[in-house]
C-alpha positions in Angstrom: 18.0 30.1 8.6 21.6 28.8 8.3 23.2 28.3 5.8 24.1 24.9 4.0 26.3 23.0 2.3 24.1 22.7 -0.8 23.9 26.1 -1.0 27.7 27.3 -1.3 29.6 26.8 -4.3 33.2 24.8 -4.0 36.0 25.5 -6.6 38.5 22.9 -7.2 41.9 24.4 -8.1 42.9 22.5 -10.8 45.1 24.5 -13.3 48.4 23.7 -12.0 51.1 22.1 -14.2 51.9 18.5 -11.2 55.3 18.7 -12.0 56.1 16.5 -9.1 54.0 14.1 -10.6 56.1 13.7 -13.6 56.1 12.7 -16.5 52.9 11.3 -15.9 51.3 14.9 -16.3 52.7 15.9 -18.6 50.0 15.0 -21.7 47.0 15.0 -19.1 46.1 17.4 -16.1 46.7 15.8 -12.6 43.1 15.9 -12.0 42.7 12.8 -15.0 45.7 11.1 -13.1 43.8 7.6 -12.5 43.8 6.5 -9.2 41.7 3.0 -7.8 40.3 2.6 -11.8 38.7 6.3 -12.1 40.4 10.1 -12.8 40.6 11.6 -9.6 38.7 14.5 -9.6 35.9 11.6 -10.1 36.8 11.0 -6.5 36.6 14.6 -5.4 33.3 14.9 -6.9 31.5 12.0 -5.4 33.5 12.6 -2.0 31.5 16.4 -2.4 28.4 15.1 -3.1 27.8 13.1 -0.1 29.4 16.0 1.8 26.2 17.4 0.3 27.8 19.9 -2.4 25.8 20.5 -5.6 27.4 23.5 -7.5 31.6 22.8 -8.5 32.9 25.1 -10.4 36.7 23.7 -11.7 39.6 26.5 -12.0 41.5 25.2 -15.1 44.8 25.8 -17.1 46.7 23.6 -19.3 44.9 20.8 -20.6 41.6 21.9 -18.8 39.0 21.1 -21.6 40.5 17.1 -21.4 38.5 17.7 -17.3 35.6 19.2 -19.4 35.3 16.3 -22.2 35.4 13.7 -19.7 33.0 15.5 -16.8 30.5 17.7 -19.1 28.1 19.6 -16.7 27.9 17.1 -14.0 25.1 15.3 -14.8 26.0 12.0 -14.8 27.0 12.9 -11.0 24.0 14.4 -10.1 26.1 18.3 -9.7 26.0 21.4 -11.6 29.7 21.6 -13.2 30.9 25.0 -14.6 34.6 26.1 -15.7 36.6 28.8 -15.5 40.0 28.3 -17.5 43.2 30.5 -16.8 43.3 31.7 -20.4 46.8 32.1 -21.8 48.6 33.0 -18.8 48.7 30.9 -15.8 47.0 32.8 -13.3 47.9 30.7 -10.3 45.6 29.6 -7.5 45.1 32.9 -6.5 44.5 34.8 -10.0 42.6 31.7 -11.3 39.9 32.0 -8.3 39.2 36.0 -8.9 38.5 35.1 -12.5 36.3 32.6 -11.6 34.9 35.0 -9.1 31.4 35.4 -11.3 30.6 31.8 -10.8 31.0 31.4 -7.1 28.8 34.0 -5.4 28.9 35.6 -1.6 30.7 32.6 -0.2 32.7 29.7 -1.0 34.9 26.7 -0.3 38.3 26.0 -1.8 39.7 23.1 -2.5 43.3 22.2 -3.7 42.9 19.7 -7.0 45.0 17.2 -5.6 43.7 16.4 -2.3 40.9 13.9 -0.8 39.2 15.6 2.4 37.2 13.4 4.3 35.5 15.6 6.6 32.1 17.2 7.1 31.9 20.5 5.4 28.6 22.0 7.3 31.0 22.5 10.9 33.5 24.7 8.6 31.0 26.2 6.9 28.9 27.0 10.6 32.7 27.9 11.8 33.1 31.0 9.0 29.7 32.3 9.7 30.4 32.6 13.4 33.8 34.3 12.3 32.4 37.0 10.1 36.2 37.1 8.9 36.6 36.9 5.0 38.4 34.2 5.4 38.4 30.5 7.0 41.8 28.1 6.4 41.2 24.2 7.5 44.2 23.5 9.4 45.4 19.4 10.5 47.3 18.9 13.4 50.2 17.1 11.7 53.3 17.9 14.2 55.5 17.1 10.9 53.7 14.0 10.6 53.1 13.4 6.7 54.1 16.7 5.4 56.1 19.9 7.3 53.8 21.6 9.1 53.6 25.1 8.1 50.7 26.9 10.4 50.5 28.4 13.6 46.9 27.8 15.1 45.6 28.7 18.1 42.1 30.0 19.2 40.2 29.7 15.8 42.8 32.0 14.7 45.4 31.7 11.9 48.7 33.4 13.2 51.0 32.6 11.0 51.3 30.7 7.4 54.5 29.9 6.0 54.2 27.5 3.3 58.1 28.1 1.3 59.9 28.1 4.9 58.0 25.7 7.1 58.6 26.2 10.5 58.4 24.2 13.7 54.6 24.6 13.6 52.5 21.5 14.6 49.4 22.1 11.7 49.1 22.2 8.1 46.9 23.8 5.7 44.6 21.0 5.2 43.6 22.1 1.7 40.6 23.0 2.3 39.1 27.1 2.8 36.1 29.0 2.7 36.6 32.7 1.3 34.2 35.6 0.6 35.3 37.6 -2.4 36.4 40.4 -0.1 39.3 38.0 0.6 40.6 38.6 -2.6 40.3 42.0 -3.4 43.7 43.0 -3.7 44.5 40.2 -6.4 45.0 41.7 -9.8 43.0 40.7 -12.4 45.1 38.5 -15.1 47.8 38.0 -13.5 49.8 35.2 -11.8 48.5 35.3 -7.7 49.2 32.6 -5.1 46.6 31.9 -2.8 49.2 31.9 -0.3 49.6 35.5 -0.6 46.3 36.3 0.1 46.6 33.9 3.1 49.8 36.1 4.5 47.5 39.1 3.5 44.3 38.4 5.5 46.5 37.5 8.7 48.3 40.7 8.8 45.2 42.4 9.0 44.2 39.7 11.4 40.8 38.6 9.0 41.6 34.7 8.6 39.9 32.7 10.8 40.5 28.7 11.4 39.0 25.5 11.8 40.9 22.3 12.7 40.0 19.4 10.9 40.1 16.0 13.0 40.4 13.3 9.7 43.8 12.9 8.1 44.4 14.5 4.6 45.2 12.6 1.9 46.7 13.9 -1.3 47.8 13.1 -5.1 50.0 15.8 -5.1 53.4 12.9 -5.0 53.8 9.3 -6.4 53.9 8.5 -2.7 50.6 10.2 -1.9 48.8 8.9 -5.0 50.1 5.2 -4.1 48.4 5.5 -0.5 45.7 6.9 -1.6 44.9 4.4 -4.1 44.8 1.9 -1.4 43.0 3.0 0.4 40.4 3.8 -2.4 40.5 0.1 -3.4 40.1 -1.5 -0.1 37.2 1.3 0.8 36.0 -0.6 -2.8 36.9 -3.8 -1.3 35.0 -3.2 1.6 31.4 -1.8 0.1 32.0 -5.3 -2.5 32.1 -8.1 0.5 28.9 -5.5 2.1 
């Protein structure tokens, strides 16, 4: 039987310090940013839910247990919560994700704590399984679009990832993978670890596969992003209201 959405695990990267987003984050983690009247990661959760994800487990750092005051265990969202917290080092997205690595089982989705992904999950989720590869990225075809694009794509295949030098690519990483714990087996444990080393890693040895995403991404990652993204949020509000 294949495997569903309900069944895998997704873990929300939300330890990072949003210095972009300054000073706004600096006395509350980007995830509690509010955006259309609720935190974000309030967002993030229902968007997951109809997606059909039950089990989130958020990868927190500095200011984390304010996410854990406000969320509890999910219930009032109708999904099993759990949190795994960096600790006194930050472990970046990377180290944070092998530490939480006892909470998320064979298989699971990653998802950057700053961005709003409206697409279907099960296709991705069919897409690794056909791969067998460690490793799935969800690429965009952005051509330089919203943000530099920084991945070559071609065939299901991740070639190339380059997310400090973007070059003339025409996708982005959409925010959004699926990764087996073999994917991050080379990560030290308590340490600081980008994710986008493990990227780099799994397509040298040719073991990242891809899936392009057809919806736009939308992110609160800049004061620019947030703003349209609030806008949108309201009017999709607007919208259900006059309904």
């Amino acid at each position: 039987m294949t495997p569903q959405v309900s069944e895998i695990p997704v873990a929300i990267l939300a330890g990072g310090l949003g210095t972009r987003m300054w000073p706004v984050t600096r006395h509350v983690p980007k995830a509690m940013l509010p955006v259309a009247g609720k935190p974000f990661l309030e967002h993030q959760i229902e968007l997951l839910k109809t997606q059909g994800v039950r089990q989130i487990v958020i990868c927190a750092g500095l200011m984390g247990e304010q996410i854990e005051r406000c969320f509890g265990r999910g219930e009032s969202w109708d999904v099993d919560l759990y949190y795994s917290y960096d600790g006194l080092q930050q472990l970046g997205t990377a180290g944070a994700l092998k530490k939480a690595l006892p909470l998320l089982g064979k298989r699971f989705f990653v998802l950057y704590g700053d961005s709003y992904l409206p697409t279907d999950l099960q296709p991705i989720l069919d897409a690794a399984l056909r791969s067998a590869a460690p490793g799935l990225m969800t690429v965009f075809r952005n051509s330089n679009r919203w943000v530099p694009s920084n991945v070559d794509f071609l065939d299901g295949t991740i070639r190339r990832y380059d997310k400090e030098n973007p070059r003339n690519f025409h996708y982005v990483d959409y925010g959004l993978s699926l990764l087996t714990p073999e994917a991050l087996r080379d990560v030290p444990h308590g340490v600081t670890y980008d994710l986008g080393m493990v990227f780099r890693n799994l397509i040298h040895a040719r073991s990242l596969a891809g899936y392009e995403a057809a919806e736009r991404f939308f992110e609160i990652g800049s004061p620019q992003g947030l703003q349209e993204l609030e806008v949108i949020l309201n009017t999709m509000v607007g919208v259900h209201h006059a309904a």
